[in-house]
N, C-alpha and C positions, 0 to 999 in steps of 0.2 A: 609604266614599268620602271622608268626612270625615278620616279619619284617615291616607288616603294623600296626601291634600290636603297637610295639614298636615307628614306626614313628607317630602315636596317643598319642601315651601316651606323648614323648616327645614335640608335638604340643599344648597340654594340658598344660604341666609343662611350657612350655614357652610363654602362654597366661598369667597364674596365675601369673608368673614371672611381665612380661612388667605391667600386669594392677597394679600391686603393687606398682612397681617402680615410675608409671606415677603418679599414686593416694600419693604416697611420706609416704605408710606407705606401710609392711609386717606382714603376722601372725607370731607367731613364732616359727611356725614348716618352714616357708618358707626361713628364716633368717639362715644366715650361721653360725655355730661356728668360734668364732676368735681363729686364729688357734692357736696363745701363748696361750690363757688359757684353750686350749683342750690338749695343747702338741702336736700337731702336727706338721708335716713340710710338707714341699711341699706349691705351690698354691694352692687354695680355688677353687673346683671345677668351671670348666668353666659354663657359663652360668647365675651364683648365684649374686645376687648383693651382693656389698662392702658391711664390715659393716657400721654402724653410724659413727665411732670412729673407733681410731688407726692409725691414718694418712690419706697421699693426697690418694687420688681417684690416680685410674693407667691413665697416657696419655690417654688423648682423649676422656675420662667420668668423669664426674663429681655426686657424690652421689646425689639422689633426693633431692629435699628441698632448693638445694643453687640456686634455680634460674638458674642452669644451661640443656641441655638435658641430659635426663633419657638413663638410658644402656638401649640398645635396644637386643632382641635376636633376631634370624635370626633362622630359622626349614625351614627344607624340608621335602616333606613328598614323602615317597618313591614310587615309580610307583606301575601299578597294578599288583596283582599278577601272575606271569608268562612274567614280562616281555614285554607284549604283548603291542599294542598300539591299538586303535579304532581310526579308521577316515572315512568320510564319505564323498561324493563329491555330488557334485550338480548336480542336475539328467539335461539330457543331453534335449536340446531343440528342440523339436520336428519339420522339415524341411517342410512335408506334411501332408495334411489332411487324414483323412485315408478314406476311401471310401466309400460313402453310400450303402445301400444294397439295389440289384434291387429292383424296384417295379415289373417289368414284367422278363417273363419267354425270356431267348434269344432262337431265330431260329435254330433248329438243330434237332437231333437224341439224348436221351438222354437215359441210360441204367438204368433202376433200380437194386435193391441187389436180388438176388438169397435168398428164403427163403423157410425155412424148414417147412412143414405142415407134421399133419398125416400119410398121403399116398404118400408124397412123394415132391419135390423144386415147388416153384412157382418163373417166372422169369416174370417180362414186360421190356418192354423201350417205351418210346412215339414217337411223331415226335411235333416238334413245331413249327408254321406257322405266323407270325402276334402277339407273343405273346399268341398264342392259342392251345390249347392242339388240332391236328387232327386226329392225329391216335394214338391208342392206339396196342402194337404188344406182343403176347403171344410168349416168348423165352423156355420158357417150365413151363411142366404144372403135376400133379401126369397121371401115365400111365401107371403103375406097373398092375394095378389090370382095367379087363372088365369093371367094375361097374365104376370107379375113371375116365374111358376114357368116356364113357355113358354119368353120370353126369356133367364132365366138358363141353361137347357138348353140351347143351343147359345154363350151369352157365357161362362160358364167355365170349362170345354172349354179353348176359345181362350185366355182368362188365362192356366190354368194354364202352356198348351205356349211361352205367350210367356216369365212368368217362369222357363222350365226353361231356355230357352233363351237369355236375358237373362243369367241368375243375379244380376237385380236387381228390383228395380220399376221401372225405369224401362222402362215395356210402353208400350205404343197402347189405345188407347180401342176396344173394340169399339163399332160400330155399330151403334144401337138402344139399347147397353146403358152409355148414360155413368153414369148413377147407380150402378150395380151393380159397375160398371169403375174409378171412382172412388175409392166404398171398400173394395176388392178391395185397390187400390195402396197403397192406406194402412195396411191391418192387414197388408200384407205386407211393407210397410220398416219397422214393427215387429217381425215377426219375425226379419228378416232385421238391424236394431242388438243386439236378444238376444242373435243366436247369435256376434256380434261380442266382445260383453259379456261372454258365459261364457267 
């Protein structure tokens, strides 16, 4: 932080600098002391233009005003902090199209998800013929409880002949049977994005 500080601040001081020198005037806070009537010794800080007066200009500058070029400064400014660099590449060109998405369902066996209801999994998978949902197959069903075995006997009967004839999940809820009917629908629009997929 310190260091881009400073290479700002310094990039500033050496704008103020050049435009002064080019423009062939200074303020005179910008203007150096000559160094005889401060009593100094040494060179005149780097960077600073010559006085007006006092002699030649050092090799190779010439003071503003005589029709010759202006000192120029040079600044760097210091990289970013930490060192680090950013670079970034050109994203790579793509070889293939990527693939449409079927429209039809492919021929096969196709498994739906195992799914949790009330009373217990609901599982289907289909069979696919021509693009066309034909059979629809109960892999298991709730059967823990008399009642849950009862009711499923006459609700997926019904399922099934809805989805034959849907050729979706998008079925009716049998009556009695929402729990069973519920995830009946579910692991069968799983089957039925598989057979999409293949």
């Amino acid at each position: 932080m310190r260091r881009a500080m400073i290479a700002l601040i310094g990039t500033a001081a050496g704008t103020v600098l050049l435009v002064g020198a080019k423009a062939g005037f200074s303020s005179p806070t910008d203007r150096p002391l000559n160094p005889q009537a401060a009593g100094a010794t040494g060179p005149a800080p780097s960077g600073s233009v010559p006085p007006p007066s006092g002699g030649p200009a050092p090799a190779g500058t010439m003071p503003p005003g005589n029709g010759g070029p202006a000192t120029t400064t040079t600044t760097t400014t210091a990289p970013p902090a930490g060192g680090a660099t950013k670079t970034t590449s050109a994203p790579k060109p793509t070889t293939a199209a990527p693939k449409p998405p079927r429209t039809t369902m492919k021929d096969g066996t196709f498994g739906g998800s195992s799914v949790y209801v009330e009373y217990g999994n609901v599982e289907v998978s289909i069979v696919v013929s021509g693009g066309k949902i034909t059979d629809v197959k109960v892999l298991d069903s709730p059967s823990d409880h008399s009642r849950s075995v009862s009711i499923n006997k006459t609700a997926l009967p019904k399922l099934r002949s809805e989805a034959l004839s849907a050729q979706s999940a998008n079925i009716d809820t049998v009556s009695g049977a929402t729990y069973t009917s519920s995830g009946y629908k579910l692991s069968l629009q799983a089957a039925i994005d598989r057979a999409f997929q293949g």
